[in-house]
N, C-alpha and C positions, 0 to 999 in steps of 0.2 A: 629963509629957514628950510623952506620945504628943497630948494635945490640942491644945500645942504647935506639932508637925508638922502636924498636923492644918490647924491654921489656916495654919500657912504655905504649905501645899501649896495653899489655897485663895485664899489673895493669888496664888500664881504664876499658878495656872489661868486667876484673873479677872484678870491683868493680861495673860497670853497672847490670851485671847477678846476682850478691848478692842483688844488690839495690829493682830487679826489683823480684827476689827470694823471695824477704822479704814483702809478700804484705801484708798493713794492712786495715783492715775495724773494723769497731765498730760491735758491739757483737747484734744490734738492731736496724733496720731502721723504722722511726715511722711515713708515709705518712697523714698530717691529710688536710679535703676535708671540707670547710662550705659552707654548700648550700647556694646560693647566699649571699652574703656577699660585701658589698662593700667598698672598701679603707676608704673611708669618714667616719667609722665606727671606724677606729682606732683612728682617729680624735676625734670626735663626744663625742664617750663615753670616753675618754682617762680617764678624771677626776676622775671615779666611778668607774675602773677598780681598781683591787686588786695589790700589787706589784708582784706575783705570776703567773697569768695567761699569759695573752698578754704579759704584762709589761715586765715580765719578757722575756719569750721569745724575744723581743724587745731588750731589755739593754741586752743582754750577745747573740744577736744572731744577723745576718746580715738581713736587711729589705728594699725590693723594692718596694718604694712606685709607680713607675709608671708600674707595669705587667699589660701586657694586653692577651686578646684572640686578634688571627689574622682570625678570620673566622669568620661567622655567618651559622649555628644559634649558640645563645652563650643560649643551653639549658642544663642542668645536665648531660644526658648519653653522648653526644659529651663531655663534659668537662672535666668529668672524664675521659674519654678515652685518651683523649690529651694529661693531665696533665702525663699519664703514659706511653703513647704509645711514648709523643717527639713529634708530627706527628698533623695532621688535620686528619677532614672528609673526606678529599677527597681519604686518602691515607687510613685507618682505619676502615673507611667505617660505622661510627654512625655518621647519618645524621643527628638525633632528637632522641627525649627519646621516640616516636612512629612516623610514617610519612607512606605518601602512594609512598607505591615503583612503580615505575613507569616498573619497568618488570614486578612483577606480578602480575602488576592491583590492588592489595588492600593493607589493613592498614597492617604496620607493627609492633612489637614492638623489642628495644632494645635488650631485653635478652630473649625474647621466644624460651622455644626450647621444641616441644610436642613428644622426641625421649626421655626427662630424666622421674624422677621420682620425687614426694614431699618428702621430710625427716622430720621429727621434727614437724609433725601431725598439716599442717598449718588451719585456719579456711577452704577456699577454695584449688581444690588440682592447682585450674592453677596459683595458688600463687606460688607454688614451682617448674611449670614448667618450669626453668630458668637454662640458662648456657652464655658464655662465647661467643657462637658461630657465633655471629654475627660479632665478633670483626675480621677485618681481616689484623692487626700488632702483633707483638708481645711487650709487657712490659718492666717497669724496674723490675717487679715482674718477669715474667717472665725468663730475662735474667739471674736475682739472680737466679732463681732456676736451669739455666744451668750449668750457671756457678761456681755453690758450684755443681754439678753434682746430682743436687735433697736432698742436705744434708739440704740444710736451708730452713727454713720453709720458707710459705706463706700464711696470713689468710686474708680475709676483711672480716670488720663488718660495716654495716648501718644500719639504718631505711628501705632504699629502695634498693632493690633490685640491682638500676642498681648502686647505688652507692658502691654497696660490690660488684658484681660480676666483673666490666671492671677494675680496678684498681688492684684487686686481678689475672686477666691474664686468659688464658689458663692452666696454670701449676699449681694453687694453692693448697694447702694442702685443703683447703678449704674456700666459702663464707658463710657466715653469714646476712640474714635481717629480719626483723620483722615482723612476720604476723597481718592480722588482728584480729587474736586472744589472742597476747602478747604471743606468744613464736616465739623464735628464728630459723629459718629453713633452710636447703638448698636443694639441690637437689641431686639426683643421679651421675650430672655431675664428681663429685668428689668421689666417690666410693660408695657400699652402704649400709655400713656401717654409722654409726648414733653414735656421741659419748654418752656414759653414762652419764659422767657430765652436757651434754645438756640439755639432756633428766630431768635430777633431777633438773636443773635451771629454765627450765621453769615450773617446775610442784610447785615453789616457787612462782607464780604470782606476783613479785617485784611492775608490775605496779600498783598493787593494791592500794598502800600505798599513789601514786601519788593521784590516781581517787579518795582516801577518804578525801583525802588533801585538794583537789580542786586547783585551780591556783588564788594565789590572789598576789597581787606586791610584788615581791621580795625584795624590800629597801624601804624605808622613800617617798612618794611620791615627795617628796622636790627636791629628786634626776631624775624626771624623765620632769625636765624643759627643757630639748632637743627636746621633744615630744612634739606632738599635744595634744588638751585635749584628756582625756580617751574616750567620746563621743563627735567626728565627722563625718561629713559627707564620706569621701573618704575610711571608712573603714566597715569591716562583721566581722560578728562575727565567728572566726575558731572551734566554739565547737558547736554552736548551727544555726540553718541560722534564725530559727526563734525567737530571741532574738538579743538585742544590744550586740554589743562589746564594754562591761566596763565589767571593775574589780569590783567585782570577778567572777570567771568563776565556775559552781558549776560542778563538774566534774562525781559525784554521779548519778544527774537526767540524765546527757546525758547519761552515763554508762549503765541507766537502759531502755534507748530508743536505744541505736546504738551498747552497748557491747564495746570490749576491742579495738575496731578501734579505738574510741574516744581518747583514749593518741594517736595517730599520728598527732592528733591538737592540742597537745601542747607543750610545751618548755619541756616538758620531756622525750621525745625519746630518746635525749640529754642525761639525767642522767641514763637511760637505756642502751644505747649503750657501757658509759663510763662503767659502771658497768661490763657489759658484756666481756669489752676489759682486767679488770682487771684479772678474773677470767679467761679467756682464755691464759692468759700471764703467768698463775702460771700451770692450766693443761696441757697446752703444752710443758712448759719448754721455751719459746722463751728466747733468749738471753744469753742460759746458755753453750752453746757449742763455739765451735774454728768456726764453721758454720753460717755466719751472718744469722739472722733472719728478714722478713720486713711483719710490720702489719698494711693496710690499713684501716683507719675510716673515715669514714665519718658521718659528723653530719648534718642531713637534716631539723633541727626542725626549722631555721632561716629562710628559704624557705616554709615551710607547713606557719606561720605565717604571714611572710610579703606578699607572695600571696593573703591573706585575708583582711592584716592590713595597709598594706602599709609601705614604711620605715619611716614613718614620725611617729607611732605608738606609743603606751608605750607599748604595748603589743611586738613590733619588739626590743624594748631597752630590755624591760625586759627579753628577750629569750635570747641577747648577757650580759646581767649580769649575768644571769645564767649560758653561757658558759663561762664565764670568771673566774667563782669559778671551773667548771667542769675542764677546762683546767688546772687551778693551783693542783687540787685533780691529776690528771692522770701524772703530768710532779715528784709528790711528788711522786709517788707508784713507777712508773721505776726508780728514783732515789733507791728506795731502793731495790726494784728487779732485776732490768740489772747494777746499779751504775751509777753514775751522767757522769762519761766520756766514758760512754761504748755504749753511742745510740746517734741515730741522729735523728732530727724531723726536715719534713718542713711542711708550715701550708700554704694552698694557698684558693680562692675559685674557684665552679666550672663553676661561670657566678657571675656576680653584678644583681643589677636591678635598674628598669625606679621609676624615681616620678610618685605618681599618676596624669594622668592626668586633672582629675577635681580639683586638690589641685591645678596646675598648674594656669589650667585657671582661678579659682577663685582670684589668686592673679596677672593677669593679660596678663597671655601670653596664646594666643589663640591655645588652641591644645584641642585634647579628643582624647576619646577611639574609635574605630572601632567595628564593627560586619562583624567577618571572615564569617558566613553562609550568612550575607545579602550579603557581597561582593560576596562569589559563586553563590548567584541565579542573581545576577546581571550580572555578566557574562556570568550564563548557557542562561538568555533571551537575553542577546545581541549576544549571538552565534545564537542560532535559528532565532532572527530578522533577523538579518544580513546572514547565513549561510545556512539557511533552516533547519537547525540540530545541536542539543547540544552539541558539541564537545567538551565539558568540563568534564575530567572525576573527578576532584579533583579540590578543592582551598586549600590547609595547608602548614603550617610555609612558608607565603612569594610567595610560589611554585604555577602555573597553569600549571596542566596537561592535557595534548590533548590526546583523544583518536584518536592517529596514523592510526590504524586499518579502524577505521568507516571514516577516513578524505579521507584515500586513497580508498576506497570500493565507495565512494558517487565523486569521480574522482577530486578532491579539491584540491589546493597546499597548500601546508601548511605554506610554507612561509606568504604564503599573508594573510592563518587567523593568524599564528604567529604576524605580523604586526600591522594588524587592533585589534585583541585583547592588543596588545600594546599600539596604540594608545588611545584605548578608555580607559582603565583604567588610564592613564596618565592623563586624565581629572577629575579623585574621585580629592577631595579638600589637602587628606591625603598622596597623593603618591609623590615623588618626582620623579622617573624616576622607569623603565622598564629596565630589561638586558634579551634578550632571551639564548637559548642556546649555539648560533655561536660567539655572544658578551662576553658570561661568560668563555668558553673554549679558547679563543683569546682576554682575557682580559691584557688591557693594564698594563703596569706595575705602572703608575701612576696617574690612579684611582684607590684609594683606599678602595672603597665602591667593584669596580669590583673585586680586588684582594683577599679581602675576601669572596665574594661569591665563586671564582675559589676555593678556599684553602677550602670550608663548601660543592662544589658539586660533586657527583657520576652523572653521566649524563647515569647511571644502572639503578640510585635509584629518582633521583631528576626529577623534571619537568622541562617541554619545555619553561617557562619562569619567572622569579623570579622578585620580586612585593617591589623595595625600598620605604619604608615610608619617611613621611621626620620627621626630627628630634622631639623626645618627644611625637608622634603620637605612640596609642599602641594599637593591637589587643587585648580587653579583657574586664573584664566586668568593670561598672563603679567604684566599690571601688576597693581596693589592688592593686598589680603592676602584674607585670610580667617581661619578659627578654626573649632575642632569637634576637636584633639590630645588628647593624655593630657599634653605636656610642658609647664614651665611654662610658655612664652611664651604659650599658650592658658589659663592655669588660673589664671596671679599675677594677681589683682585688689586694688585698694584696699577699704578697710570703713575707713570714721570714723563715728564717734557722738557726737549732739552735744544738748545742751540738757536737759532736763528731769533731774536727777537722774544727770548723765552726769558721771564724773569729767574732770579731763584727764590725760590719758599718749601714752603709745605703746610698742607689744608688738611685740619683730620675732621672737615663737616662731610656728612652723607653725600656723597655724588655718583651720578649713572652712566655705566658706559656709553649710552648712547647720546651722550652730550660730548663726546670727541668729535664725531664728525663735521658737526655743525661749529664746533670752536674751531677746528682747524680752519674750516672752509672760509667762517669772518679774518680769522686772523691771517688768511691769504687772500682775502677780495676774492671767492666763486661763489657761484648756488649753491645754494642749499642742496644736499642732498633732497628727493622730491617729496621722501616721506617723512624724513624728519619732524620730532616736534619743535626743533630749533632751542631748546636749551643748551647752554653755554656754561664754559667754566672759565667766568668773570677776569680768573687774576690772569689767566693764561693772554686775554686780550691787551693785559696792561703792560706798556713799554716800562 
């Protein structure tokens, strides 16, 4: 009997050790990023969508309609980061897509890093002064690349910089984004060496064909009855400041006043990017070895638009009908270049955004926009009032920072201006409550406005006290939106997953974006990302 067991136990072993022997991944992982992007959008436009694009992913892919972000702020380079790192700010350390670090006293940005070098001959050289180096997790890019032992590629491509460089990791083959002169650039970071092929794409000025084009509605205006009229009050015009925002946008005259920046305001970075990600899929070879390959995109053009137009816009529709052809174009091309069951795509955003607040109030709920620099002078004079001295070194994203230094030099507790500065802004009309730095580091587990600041703070990088608004209240200017809350309108994002070993469904339970990275990386056999909490989305695992 026992020899029996014996041998049995040894069939199981050796058929676990084959099973687990035998690992399989798809031939191409396809991470795609839409700058702000809100759920309500799949809805929304559902009707005018092609059966191709969304749709498609949709119907043959699994789709979560309630993901959310667990932190604030819910700005682009924290999102991106999250979405690949598994992880928060707080662990990752992108606080904001620029913010005033509170160690070294001034602004920071995202991807600065003034040790690399520009590549691919951008207009300005601090455009290409960008790397990775801020990020302080490691990726699902990343891991892929340890885990194939540096055999499988890693490229990101954006518009913006921070959007190809945090997704694409530490480890990438290389990042891809757009300068203000319509070529595509990176940096040093990644070796220094400059591909050929680049080099001849951009020297094809593609965006040209856009600028002579102009931007006029993409469909039958009949189709864009979900919008507000073309000329309203709550919105600017993204190509001109001095001109309405109505169709058609002539893309020439601005061309001939701002140069080749001018495609960054508008819906065709978008058909740039995709363009870009084609050609880079055939010069690289992605997808074509035993070595998985993963290509970051990011499409920012929804975000440069609704920042301006707001989401109530036809200009904010028309930028997601456009991606919605763009999408169907790019899911066509890796069908025939990688094969329809050999890649995997998930599609998430990397923050939602607010209704305009004057759209708001005009149809009857009393809210508006804020002014972040009025709010600072306001508090630099009620510290001097009060204090004898300005002990304000910074007001951004939410954040009041005390100069520590000058409080204890002038013999001051700080608790107590900590306090009193609490108190008093608790009084704007716009604020709901106050957390200082002892409240946010010892936040309760159920408040959940606390809990997302903890999960959004460096108490390295952040300030000595963080400024809730209350609901639908937004720092910025009067037309377009923004994003950066703890409430859903900032945090509800779409996630679908599609292709390779991807059931179909749809889940409307609560889930966090930083449960992609760690799903993908089981459902491909790598590490974990390092910071991860390692939650999973269960159905995603299941064949």
């Amino acid at each position: 009997m026992k020899k029996i067991k014996t041998i049995f136990l040894t069939i199981v072993l050796s058929a676990s050790s084959v099973s687990y022997a035998q690992i399989e991944r798809p031939k191409l992982i396809v991470g795609i990023v839409v700058d702000q992007m809100r759920m309500e959008y799949l809805y929304r436009f559902n009707p005018y969508f092609s059966e191709n694009g969304f749709k498609r992913l949709i119907n043959n892919g699994f789709l979560y309609t309630n993901m959310h972000y667990n932190y604030v702020p819910t700005h682009t380079a924290p999102g991106h980061a999250s979405v690949y790192t598994g992880t928060t700010p707080a662990n990752h350390g992108i606080i904001g897509n620029s913010w005033f670090n509170r160690s070294l006293k001034k602004s920071v940005y995202c991807t600065d890093d003034p040790s690399v070098s520009p590549l691919g001959d951008p207009e300005k050289t601090k455009e290409g002064l960008m790397s990775p180096k801020n990020l302080q997790s490691s990726t699902i890019t990343d891991e892929l690349r340890l885990s194939t032992n540096f055999r499988g590629k890693v490229f990101g491509v954006s518009m913006k910089d921070r959007g190809a460089i945090l997704p694409a990791g530490h480890f990438a083959n290389r990042a891809y984004w757009l300068s203000d002169n319509g070529n595509f650039i990176s940096s040093t970071f990644y070796g220094n060496d400059f591909p050929q092929w680049v080099t001849s794409y951009n020297k094809e000025k593609k965006y040209m064909k856009y600028i002579n084009d102009g931007w006029n509605l993409y469909k039958d205006i009949s189709v864009y009855k979900e919008s507000l009229p073309d000329e309203n009050p709550y919105e600017a015009s993204p190509v001109d400041s001095d001109k309405k925002a109505v169709f058609p946008y002539d893309l020439k005259t601005a061309f001939a006043k701002d140069g080749a920046k001018i495609i960054k305001s508008t819906p065709f970075t978008s058909n740039l990017v995709a363009d870009f990600v084609r050609e880079l899929v055939v010069r690289e070879e992605l997808g074509k070895d035993a070595d998985t390959d993963f290509l970051a995109v990011s499409f920012s053009a929804p975000d440069i638009i609704s920042h301006q137009t707001s989401p109530r816009s036809m200009e904010t529709q028309d930028t997601y009908l456009r991606l919605d052809d763009i999408l169907a174009d790019l899911l066509s091309y890796l069908d025939s270049k990688v094969g329809k069951e050999n890649y995997l795509v998930f599609l998430t955003a990397d923050h939602s955004g607010a209704e305009n607040p004057l759209f708001l109030h005009d149809y009857g709920y009393d809210v508006s926009s804020t002014d972040r620099k009025e709010t600072e002078q306001k508090l630099r004079d009620f510290s001097v009032k009060t204090f004898g001295k300005d002990f304000i070194l910074s007001y951004y994203t939410q954040n009041i920072f005390l100069n520590e230094e000058l409080i204890a030099s002038e013999g001051k507790n700080k608790n107590e201006i900590i306090a009193k500065l609490s108190d008093y802004i608790e009084t704007f009309h716009w604020v709901k409550r106050t957390y200082s730095e002892e409240q946010i580091l010892n936040a309760s587990p159920v408040d959940e406005h606390a809990s997302m600041i903890f999960r959004g703070y460096d108490k390295t990088q952040n300030g000595q006290i963080y400024v809730l608004p209350k609901p639908a209240y937004m720092e910025y200017m009067i037309q377009g939106t923004t994003h950066g809350a703890s409430y859903a309108y900032d945090t509800h994002v779409p996630a679908i997953f599609y292709g390779w070993k991807i059931p179909h469904g749809v889940s409307h339970k609560k889930v966090f974006i930083t449960e992609i990275a760690p799903t993908i990386s089981q459902k491909v056999s790598i590490t974990l990302p390092n910071s991860t909490s390692a939650q999973v989305l269960q159905e995603i695992l299941e064949d």
